[in-house]
N, C-alpha and C positions, 0 to 999 in steps of 0.2 A: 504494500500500500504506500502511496506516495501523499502527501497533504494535499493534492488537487482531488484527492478522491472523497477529502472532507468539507467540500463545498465552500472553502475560504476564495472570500473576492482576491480579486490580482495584487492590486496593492499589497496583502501581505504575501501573496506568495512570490512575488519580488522580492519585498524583502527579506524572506525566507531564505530565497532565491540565493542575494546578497551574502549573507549570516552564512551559506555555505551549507544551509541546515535541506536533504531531500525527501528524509522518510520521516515519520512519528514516530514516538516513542508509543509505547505499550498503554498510559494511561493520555498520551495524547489522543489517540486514536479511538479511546473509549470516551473519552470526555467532552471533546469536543462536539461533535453530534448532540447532546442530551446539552451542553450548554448554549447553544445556536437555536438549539429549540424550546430553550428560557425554561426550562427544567431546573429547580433548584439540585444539587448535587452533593454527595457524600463519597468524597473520595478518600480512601484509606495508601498512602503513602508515602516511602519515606524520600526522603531526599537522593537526590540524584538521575529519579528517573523521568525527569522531565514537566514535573511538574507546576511547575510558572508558566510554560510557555501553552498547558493546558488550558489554563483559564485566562490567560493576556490576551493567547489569540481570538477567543470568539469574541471577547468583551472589548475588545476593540472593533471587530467587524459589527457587533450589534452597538455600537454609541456612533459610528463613523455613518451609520445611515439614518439616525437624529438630527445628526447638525446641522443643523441650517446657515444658510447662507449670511443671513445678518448678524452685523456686529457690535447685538447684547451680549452681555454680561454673559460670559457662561455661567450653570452650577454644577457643583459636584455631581456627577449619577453615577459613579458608580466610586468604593470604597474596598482599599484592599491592607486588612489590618493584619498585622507580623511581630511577631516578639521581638526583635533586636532590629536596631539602624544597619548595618551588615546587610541583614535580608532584606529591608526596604532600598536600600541603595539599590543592593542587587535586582528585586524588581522591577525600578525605576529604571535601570539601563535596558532589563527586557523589553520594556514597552516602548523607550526610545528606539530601539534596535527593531523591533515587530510592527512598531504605528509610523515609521520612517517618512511612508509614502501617504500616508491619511492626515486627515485635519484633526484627530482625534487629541489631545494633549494630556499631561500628567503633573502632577506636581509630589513632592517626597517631606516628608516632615518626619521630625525626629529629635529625643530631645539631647543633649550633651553639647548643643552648638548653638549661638544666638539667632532668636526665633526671627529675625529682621528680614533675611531672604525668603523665607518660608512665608512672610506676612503678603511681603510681595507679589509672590507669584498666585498665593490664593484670593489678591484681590484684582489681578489680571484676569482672573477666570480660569477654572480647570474642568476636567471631564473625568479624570480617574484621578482621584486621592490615594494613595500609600502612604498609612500613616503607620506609629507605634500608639500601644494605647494611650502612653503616660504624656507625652503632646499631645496626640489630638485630642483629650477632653479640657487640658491645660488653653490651646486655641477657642474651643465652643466654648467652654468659662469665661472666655475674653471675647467673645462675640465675633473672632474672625472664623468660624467654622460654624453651618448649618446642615446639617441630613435631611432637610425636609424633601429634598429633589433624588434620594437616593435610589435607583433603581437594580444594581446590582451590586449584591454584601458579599464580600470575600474573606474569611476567618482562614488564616492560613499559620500553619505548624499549632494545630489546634490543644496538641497535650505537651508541647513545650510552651505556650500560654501557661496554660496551670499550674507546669513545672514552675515556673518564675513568677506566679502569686499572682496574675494577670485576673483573675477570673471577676473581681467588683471590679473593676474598671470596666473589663468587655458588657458584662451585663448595664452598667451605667449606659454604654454609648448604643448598646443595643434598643434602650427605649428608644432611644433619637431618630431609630430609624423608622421608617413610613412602615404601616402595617402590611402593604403591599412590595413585593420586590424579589427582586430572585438574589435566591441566597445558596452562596457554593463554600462548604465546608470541608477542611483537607487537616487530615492527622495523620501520625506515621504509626499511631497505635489505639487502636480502641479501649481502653480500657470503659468499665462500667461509667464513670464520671464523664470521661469525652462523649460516650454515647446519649447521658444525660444530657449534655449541654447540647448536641446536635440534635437534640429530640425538641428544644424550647427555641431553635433558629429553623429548621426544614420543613418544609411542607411536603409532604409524599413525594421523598426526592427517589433519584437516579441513585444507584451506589455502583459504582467502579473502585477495584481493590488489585491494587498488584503489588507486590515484590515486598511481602511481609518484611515484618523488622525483625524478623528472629533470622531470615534468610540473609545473614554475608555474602556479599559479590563472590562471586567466582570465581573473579578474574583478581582476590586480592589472597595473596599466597601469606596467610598466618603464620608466627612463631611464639614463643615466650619463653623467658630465659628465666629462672628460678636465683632473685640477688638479694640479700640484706639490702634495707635500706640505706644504711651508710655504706654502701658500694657501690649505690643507683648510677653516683654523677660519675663515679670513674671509667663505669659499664658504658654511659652514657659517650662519653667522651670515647673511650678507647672504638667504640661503634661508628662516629661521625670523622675516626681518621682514614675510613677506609673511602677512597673516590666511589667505589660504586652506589653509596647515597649521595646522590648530587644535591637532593632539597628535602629536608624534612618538618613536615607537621609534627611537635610533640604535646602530648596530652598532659597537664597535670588536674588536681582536683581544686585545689586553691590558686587565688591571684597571689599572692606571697612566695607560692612556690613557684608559680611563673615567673614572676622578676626574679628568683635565686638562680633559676636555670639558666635565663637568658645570662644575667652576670657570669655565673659561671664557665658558661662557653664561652663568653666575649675573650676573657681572661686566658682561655685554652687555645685564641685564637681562630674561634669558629665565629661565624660573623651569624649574630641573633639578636634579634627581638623578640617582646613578651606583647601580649595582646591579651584583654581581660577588661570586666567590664567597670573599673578605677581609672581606667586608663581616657584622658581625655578621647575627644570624637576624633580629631582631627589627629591625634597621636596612631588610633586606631588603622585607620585609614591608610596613616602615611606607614605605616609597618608592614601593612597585607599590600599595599600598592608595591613597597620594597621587595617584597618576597616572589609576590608574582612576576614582577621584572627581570626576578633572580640580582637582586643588589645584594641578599644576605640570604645566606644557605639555608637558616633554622628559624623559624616561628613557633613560638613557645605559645600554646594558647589555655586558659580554661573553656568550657564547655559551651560559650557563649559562643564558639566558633566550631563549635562540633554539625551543627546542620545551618544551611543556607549558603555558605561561603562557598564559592564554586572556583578550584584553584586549576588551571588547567595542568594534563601531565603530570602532578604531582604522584612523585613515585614512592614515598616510603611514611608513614605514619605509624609513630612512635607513644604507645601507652607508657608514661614514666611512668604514672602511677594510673592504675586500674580504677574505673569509675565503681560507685558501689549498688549503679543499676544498671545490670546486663545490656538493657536494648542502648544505652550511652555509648558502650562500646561498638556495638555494630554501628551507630551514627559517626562514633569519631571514624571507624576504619571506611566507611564509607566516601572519605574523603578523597580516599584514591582506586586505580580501579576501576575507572570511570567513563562509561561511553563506550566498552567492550576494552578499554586500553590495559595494562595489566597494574598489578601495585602491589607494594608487599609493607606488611603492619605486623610490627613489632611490640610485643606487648614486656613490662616489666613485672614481675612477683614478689614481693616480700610473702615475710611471714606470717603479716597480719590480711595479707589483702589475699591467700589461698582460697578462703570463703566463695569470696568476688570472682575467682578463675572459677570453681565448680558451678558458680549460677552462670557464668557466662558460657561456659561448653555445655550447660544444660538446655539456657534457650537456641545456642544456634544447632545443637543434635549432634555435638564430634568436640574431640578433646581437640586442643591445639596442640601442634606438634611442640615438642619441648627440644632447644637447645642447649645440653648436656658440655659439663667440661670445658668453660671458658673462664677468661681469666680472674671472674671474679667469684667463684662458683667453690669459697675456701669453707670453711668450718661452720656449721651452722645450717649449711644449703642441703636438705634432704629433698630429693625428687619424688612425691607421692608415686607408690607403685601403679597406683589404676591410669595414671596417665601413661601419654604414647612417648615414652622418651626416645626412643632410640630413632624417632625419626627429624631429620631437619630440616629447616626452612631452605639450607644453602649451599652453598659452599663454603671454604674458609674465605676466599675472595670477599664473599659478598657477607657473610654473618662474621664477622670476626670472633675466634675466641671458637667456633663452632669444633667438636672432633671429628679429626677423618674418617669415624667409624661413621658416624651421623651424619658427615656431609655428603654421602650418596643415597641419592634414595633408589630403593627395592630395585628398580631397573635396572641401575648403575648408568653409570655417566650425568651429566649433570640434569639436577632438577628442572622442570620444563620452564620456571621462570628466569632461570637463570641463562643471560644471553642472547632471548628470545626479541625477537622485534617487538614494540611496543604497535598496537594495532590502532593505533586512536581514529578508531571504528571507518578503516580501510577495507577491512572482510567483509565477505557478503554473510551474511546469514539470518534466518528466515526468525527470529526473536529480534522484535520490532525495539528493543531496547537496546540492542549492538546496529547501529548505525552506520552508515558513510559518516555523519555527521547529526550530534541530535540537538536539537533545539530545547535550552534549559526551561 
């Protein structure tokens, strides 16, 4: 299936066109259809499978045949609310990027930066608002934001809301909207509470579900390495001297330990910054803008960067420390691996966080392979027997510290990730989420 087979006018599929992007992903192809046909929507997934460009695309083709020719005021109609500035920026370029060729316009609010440009552009007039909640009700307090004109409500990353305490906020800005409207709801996990809160926004919606959150890519070749945690940063370090991690994502749980990481690599010579949500807006920014450019090898993140961020090629994602909710993990390693491209995610063990590995090999159905016999793996480090030790992520090449016994796997000769052409979705094949090219 190609997107002209989803009834999008030309204008996007030029720009489609453009973007490089020729087939849908898996819940584009379902969504779109049921959103063009102004069906409210319940879509169940996680990040990376295309789902911005699910709902940007029709909600621009349906506000682009509203517009009229004269030149009132616009107002907002339609609303696309997101837990973190990150995701809303990152929306904001999809619809610059997908409404390229239409009249359609957007404006992005967010709070950590002076509301002054943001005041501006909403009294220009807009069509699609992306906001966060904690600004946009701070604006309609102050009289520069109305819902009264909203026709279509977009609640997106809907149980990572809840994670971050969102939930009186959304139902505040939820009365504001017109009892009338189409409303499209997207989570990476259902749990009973999300499905509550989707029960008090949809009207006998559509539900399209793909690529559960207990499901890890495929294309991202897991390890974990069993270290004290006063051996984390050595393990760490002796890891990032090997070239064959060109850029890594690393996970911690706290912003504190973020800034220790990044210092400490700076000092080892590894060029890092930390990203967390202490961290001013424009600090933010200017570190993930860094990293994507390739100006510093290491981005130290907490979890505020685990879904939304779309980092291209990113090849290795580093658990320092183990989050203490399973599906956290599959969204940080979901960072790489991406678009059918390959990625390998490195997870760290203490002895307190053993717990956290059993519930994390329990939701995704397979132990991670363990990295056996590296340099930091002294007195203290017992390898639980039920796990799969003997197998490894690599080679010594590529996992440093790894043993020769465990750096072959069963086959012999080197593991299929290793060496392998990166495919950034060059291959054909017939799972509509491995692309030429997919549209975020």
């Amino acid at each position: 299936m190609s997107f002209k087979n989803l009834n999008l006018i030309s204008p996007i599929l030029e720009a489609l066109e453009q973007e490089g992007y020729t087939q849908p992903t898996s819940i584009q192809s379902q969504a779109i259809p049921f959103i063009l046909e102004k069906k409210d929507l319940l879509g169940c997934a996680q990040t990376g499978t295309g789902k911005t460009a699910a709902f940007a695309l029709p909600i621009i083709q349906l506000l682009e045949s509203k517009i009229s020719d004269n030149r009132g005021k616009r107002t907002v109609k339609s609303l696309i609310l997101t837990p973190t500035r990150e995701l809303a920026i990152q929306i904001g370029d999809s619809f610059s990027a997908y409404g390229r060729n239409t009249r359609v316009n957007h404006a992005v609010i967010f709070g950590g930066v002076s509301q002054n440009a943001q005041v501006e552009a909403l009294k220009r007039g807009v069509d699609i608002l992306v906001a966060t909640p904690g600004r946009l009700l701070d604006l309609m307090n102050q009289g520069f934001i109305k819902l009264d004109h909203i026709e279509i409500f977009v609640l997106d990353e809907a149980d990572r809301m809840l994670d971050m305490g969102f939930i009186h906020d959304i139902k505040k800005i939820l009365t504001k909207l017109p009892a009338k409207k189409q409303s499209l709801f997207f989570s990476a996990t259902m749990a009973p509470e999300i499905k509550k809160l989707a029960e008090t926004i949809l009207v006998n919606p559509s539900k399209v579900e793909v690529a559960p959150v207990s499901s890890a890519a495929e294309t991202v070749n897991q390890s974990v390495y069993y270290v004290e945690k006063s051996n984390k940063k050595g393990l760490l370090i002796h890891l990032l001297k090997d070239p064959a991690i060109p850029q890594a994502l690393i996970f911690t749980r706290t912003k504190h330990g973020a800034d220790r990481i990044s210092k400490d690599l700076t000092k080892a010579g590894i060029t890092a910054e930390a990203i967390h949500g202490n961290k001013s807006q424009n600090a933010r920014q200017r570190a993930l803008e860094n990293f994507k450019l390739k100006k510093i090898r290491v981005l130290v993140a907490t979890d505020i960067a685990a879904r939304g961020i779309d980092i291209e090629k990113l090849s290795h994602v580093i658990n320092y420390e183990l989050p203490n909710e399973p599906e956290t993990y599959v969204h940080r390693i979901g960072r790489t691996g991406r678009a059918g491209a390959n990625g390998i995610a490195i997870a760290f063990c203490d002895t307190e966080e053993r717990a956290y590995l059993r519930a994390i090999n329990k939701l995704i159905a397979k132990e991670i392979p363990v990295i056996k016999e590296h340099p930091f793996d002294g007195p203290g480090i017992e390898v639980p027997k039920s796990t799969n030790s003997g197998r490894s992520a690599g080679p010594k090449q590529s996992q440093p510290g790894a043993s020769k016994q465990s750096s072959k796997p069963s086959g012999g000769g080197k593991p299929k990730w290793f060496g392998r052409k990166k495919s950034h979705g060059n291959n054909k094949q017939s799972n509509n989420n491995k692309t030429s090219k997919e549209a975020r």
